[in-house]
C-alpha positions in Angstrom: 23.1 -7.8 -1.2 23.1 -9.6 2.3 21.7 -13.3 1.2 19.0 -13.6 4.2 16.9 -10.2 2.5 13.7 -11.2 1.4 13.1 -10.9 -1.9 10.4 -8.9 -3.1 9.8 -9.6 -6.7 8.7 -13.3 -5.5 5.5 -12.5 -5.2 3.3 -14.7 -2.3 -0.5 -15.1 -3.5 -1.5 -13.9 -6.8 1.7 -13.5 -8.9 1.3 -9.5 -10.3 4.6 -10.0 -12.2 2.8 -11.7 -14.8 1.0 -9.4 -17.7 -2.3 -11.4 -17.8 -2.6 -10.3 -14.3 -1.9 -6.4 -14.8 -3.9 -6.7 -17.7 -7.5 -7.7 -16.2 -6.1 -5.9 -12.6 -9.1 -3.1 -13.1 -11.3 -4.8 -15.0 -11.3 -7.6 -11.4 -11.4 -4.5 -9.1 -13.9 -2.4 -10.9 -16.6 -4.7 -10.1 -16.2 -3.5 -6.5 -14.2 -0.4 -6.6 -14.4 3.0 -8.0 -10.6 4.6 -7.7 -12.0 8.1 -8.2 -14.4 8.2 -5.0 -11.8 5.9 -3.0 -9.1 8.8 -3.8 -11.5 11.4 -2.7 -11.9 9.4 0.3 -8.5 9.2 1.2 -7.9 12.8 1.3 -11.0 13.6 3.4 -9.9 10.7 5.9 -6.6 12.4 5.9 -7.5 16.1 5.8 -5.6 17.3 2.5 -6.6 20.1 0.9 -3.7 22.5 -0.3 -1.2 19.8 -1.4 -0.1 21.7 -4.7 3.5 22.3 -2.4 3.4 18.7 -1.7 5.2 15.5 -2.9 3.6 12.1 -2.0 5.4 8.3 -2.7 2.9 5.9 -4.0 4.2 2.5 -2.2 2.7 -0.4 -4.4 1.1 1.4 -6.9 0.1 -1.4 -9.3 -2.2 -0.5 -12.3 -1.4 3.7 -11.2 -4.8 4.4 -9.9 -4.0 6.5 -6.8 -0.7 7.6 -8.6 -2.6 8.9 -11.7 -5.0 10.7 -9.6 -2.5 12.3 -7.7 -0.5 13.8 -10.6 -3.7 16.5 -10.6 -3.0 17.3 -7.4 0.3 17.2 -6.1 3.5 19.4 -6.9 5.2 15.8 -7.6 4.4 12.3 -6.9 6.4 8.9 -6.9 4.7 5.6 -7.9 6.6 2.3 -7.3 6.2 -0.9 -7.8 7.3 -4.4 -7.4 6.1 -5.8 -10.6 6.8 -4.3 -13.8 4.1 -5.1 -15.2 1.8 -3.0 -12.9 3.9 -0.5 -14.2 3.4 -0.9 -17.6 -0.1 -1.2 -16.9 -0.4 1.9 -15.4 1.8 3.5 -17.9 -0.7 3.0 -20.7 -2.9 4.6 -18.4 -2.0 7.9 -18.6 -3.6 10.8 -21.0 -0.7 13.0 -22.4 2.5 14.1 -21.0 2.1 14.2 -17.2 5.4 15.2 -16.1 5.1 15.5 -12.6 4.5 11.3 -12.3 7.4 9.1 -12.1 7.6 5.5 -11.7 10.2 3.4 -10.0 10.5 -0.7 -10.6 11.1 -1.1 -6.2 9.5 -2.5 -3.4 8.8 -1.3 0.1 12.7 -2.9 1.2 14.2 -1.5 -2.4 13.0 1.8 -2.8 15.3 4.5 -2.7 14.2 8.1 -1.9 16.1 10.6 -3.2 15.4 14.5 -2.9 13.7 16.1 -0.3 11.9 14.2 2.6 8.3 13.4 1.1 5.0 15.1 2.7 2.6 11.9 2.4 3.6 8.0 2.0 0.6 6.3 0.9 0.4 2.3 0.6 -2.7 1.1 -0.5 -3.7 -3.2 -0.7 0.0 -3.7 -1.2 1.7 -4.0 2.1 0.2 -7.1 3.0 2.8 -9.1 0.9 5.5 -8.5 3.5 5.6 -11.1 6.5 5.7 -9.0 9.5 9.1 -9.5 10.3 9.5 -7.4 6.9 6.3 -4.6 7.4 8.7 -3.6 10.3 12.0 -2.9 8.2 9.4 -1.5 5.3 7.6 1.1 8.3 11.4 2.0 9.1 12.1 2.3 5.9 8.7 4.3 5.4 9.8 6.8 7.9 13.2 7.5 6.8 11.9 8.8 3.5 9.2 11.3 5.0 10.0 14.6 6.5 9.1 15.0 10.5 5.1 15.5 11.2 4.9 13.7 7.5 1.6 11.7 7.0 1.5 7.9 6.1 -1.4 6.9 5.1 -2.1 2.4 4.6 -5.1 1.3 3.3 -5.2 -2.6 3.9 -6.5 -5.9 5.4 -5.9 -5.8 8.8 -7.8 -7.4 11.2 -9.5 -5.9 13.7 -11.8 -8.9 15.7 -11.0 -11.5 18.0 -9.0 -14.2 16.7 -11.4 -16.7 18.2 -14.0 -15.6 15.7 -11.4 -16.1 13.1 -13.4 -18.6 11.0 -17.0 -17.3 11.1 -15.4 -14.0 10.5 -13.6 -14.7 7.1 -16.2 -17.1 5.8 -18.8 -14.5 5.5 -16.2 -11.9 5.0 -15.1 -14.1 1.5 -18.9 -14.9 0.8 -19.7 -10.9 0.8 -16.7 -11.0 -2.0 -18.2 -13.7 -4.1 -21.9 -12.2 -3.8 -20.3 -8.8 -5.4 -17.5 -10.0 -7.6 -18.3 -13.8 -8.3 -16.3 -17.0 -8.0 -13.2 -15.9 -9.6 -12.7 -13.4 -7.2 -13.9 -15.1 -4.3 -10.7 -17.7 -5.1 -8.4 -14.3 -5.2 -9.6 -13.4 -1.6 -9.0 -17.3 -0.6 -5.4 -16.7 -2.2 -4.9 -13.8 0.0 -6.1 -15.0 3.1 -4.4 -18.7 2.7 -0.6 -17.7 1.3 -0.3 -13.3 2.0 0.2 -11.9 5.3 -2.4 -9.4 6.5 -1.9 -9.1 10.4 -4.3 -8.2 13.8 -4.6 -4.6 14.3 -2.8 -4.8 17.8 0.7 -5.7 16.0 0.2 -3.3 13.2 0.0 -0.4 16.2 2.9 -2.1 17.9 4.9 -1.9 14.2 4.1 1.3 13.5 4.9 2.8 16.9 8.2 0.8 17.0 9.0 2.5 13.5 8.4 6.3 14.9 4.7 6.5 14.1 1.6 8.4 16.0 -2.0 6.6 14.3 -3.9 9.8 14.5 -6.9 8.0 13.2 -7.7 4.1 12.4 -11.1 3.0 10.9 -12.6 0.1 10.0 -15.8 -0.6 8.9 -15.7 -4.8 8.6 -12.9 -5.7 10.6 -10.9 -6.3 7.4 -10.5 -3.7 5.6 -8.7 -0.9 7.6 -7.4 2.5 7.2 -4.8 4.1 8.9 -3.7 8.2 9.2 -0.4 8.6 10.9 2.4 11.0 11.5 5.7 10.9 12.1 6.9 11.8 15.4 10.0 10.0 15.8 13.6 9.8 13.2 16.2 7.0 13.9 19.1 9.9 12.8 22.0 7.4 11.3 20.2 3.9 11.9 21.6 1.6 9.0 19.1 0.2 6.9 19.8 -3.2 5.0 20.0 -2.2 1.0 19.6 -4.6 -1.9 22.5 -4.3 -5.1 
C-alpha cells in the first residue's frame, strides 16, 4: 500500500470503531430519526419501485439500518463499513437468515466490487469523514463499481448557504439539535462540525461531475442536511485507482 493513502479506519470526530459507540448508535439517533420512513423516503426521492432485479452497495452502513431494509427489497445488497463494530452491530440486528445481505469490513477508498456493476450506490451520513481531497478518489471509486445510467444516491451535511452566514447558520442549526436530542448530542454535532469534513454544495457538484456524475435532483430543506440523486453518465475505462494491501 502506497504510504501517502489516507487511512480510513482512523476515524476523525466521534470514534465508531469503538463498541460503546455502535452500541448506543440507534438508541442516539432514534431520538431524531425513524430508519423505516427515511428508507421509504429515499426510494420516493429516487423513483425505485421494481428493484427485485436490482443490487445496491450500502457505503458506510453503520448499525445496518438502510442495509437491513433493503434485504426486503433488493435481488442483493452489499453493506460496508469502516468500523467493525458497526458491523457487528448491525449484525445482531438481523431477524433470521437473510441471505441476500452481505457485509464487507471496507471503506469508501478499500472497498472492492466484485460481480456485476451495481444498480444503486447509496451513502448515507458517512461520507463526510473523507477530506475532499479523498470524497474525489471515493466518487471515482463510486463510479467504477456502478453500471452506466447507475443511480448514486448521498444523504449528508452539505452546505448549501453563504459562507458569510457561516456562524449564525450553525449556531441555530446545533441549538435545533440540542432542543430535539439534548446536550449529549448537541456535543456530537459540535464534534462533527469542529474535526469531520462536510463541504459547500458548489464543490460537491464540482466533485461529483469531475467523477462522471449527472445530479438529477439535489434538495435540502436546512441548508445542512442535503440529498442528492445522480446518475452515471461518464466511465474512466482503464483509469488506475490507488488500492490498499
Amino acid at each position: 500500500m502506497e504510504n501517502w493513502l489516507y487511512d480510513e479506519s482512523r476515524h476523525c470526530g466521534v470514534d465508531y470503531s469503538e463498541a460503546q459507540q455502535a452500541e448506543s448508535y440507534d438508541e442516539r439517533h432514534g431520538k431524531f430519526r425513524d430508519y423505516e420512513r427515511e428508507f421509504k423516503e429515499m426510494m420516493n426521492f429516487l423513483g425505485l419501485r421494481d428493484t427485485k432485479d436490482k443490487m445496491i452497495v450500502d457505503l458506510g452502513c453503520g448499525t445496518g439500518a438502510i442495509s437491513i431494509l433493503a434485504a426486503g427489497f433488493f435481488k442483493a445488497v452489499c453493506a460496508v463499513d469502516v468500523s467493525k463494530a458497526m458491523i457487528e452491530e448491525a449484525k445482531r440486528k438481523l431477524d433470521g437468515n437473510v441471505r441476500n445481505l452481505r457485509f464487507v469490513n471496507a471503506g469508501f477508498l478499500s472497498y472492492k466490487h466484485e460481480g456485476e456493476p451495481a444498480d444503486l450506490v447509496v451513502t448515507k451520513a458517512a461520507f463526510h469523514h473523507l477530506p475532499d481531497f479523498w470524497k474525489q478518489i471515493g466518487l471515482m471509486r463510486i463510479n467504477k463499481m456502478l453500471k452506466m445510467e447507475g443511480i448514486l444516491y448521498i444523504h449528508d451535511v452539505v452546505f448549501q448557504f453563504d459562507p458569510q452566514e457561516y456562524i449564525d447558520r450553525i449556531d441555530s442549526w446545533i441549538a435545533g439539535f440540542e432542543r430535539i436530542a439534548g446536550k449529549e448530542f448537541r456535543k456530537e454535532v459540535e464534534t462533527h462540525i469542529r474535526e469531520e469534513h462536510s463541504t459547500f454544495g458548489w464543490i460537491m457538484n464540482g466533485m461529483l461531475q469531475k467523477a462522471g456524475f449527472a445530479v438529477d435532483k439535489c434538495k435540502s430543506d436546512d441548508g445542512f442536511v442535503t440529498e442528492y440523486a445522480c446518475r452515471k453518465v461518464k466511465g474512466f475505462g482503464g483509469m488506475r485507482l490507488a488500492e490498499p494491501d
